[in-house]
Steps between C-alpha positions, in 0.01 A plus 500: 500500500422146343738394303395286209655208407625393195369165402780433310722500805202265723436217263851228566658327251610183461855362469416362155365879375800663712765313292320548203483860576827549656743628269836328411733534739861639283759229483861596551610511206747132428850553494672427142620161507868541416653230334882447548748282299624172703836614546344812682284336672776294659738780557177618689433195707910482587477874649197393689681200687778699567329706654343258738846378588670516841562793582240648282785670215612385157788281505796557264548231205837451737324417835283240334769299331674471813133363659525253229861391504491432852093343460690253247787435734251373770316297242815345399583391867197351561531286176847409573439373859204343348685318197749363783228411728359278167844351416557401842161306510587350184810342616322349835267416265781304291642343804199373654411279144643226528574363147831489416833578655562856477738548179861589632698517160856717520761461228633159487262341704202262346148501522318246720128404458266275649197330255330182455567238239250517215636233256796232522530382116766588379827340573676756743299739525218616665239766472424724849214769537627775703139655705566851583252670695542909547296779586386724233690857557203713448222279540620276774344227372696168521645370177566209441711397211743167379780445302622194375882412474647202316754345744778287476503153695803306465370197703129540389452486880145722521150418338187635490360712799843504680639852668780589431780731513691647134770712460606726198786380280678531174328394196456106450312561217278712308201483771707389804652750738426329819594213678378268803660588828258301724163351573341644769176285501399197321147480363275208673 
């Protein structure tokens, strides 16, 4: 028998024709978008994280405030040793500047200061800049800073540019609360 052949089935197509006759292929159909309120949405996301967890379980609202109180109590530690590590520095720090005397003042007992002589015109009395040079507590930069004291010299013994050494006292009068105790170095 001789089979006959269909010429629709012999004659090849080509890919442009076969997509053009193909036929759609059916989409699955899209799922509805579902659009929840923010609060739900982070209820949602919680649930989800709790269930990646250790242990793979919810955790009661119990179990994680003890995670957090003793989270917070390690945290506090660390700053603690940290803020005692800083005010330790700052006092080597203090010590190693070497700009004044450190201040010892108790009850009773009177303030000492060492300055330089910035004017000598006025009949007893002198004018002294205190330089005080610190480190910054936060910044640690170096500050430097004066003050200047109005002191009292009975024998108008130091002048300009001299060192020397005050010491606190009653009031002599209205600006004077200082007097001379020694001077240390005279200027050249």
């Amino acid at each position: 028998m001789a089979e006959t052949e269909n010429p629709q089935e012999t004659q090849e197509q080509t890919p442009a024709e076969d997509a053009a006759t193909a036929a759609p292929e059916p989409q699955a159909p899209a799922e509805p978008v579902q659009v929840l309120a923010p609060k739900e949405r982070r209820q949602r996301a919680r649930a989800a994280k709790a269930a990646r967890a250790p242990g793979g379980k919810a955790r009661t609202a119990e179990e994680r405030h003890a995670e957090r109180v003793a989270e917070r109590r390690v945290k506090a530690a660390a700053r603690r040793t940290g803020r005692e590590r800083a005010r330790a520095k700052a006092r080597a720090a203090e010590h190693s500047l070497e700009a004044t005397p450190p201040r010892e003042h108790a009850p009773g007992k009177q303030k000492s200061r060492q300055g330089v002589v910035v004017s000598d015109r006025a009949d007893k009395t002198i004018t002294v800049r205190i330089d005080i040079a610190r480190r910054h507590r936060r910044y640690e930069k170096i500050v430097r800073t004066s003050t200047k004291l109005h002191v009292h010299d009975e024998a108008n013994d130091a002048h300009i540019g001299d060192t020397v050494v005050v010491r606190e006292c009653r009031p002599l009068s209205r600006t004077k609360r200082w007097r001379l105790v020694e001077v240390l170095e005279r200027a050249k």
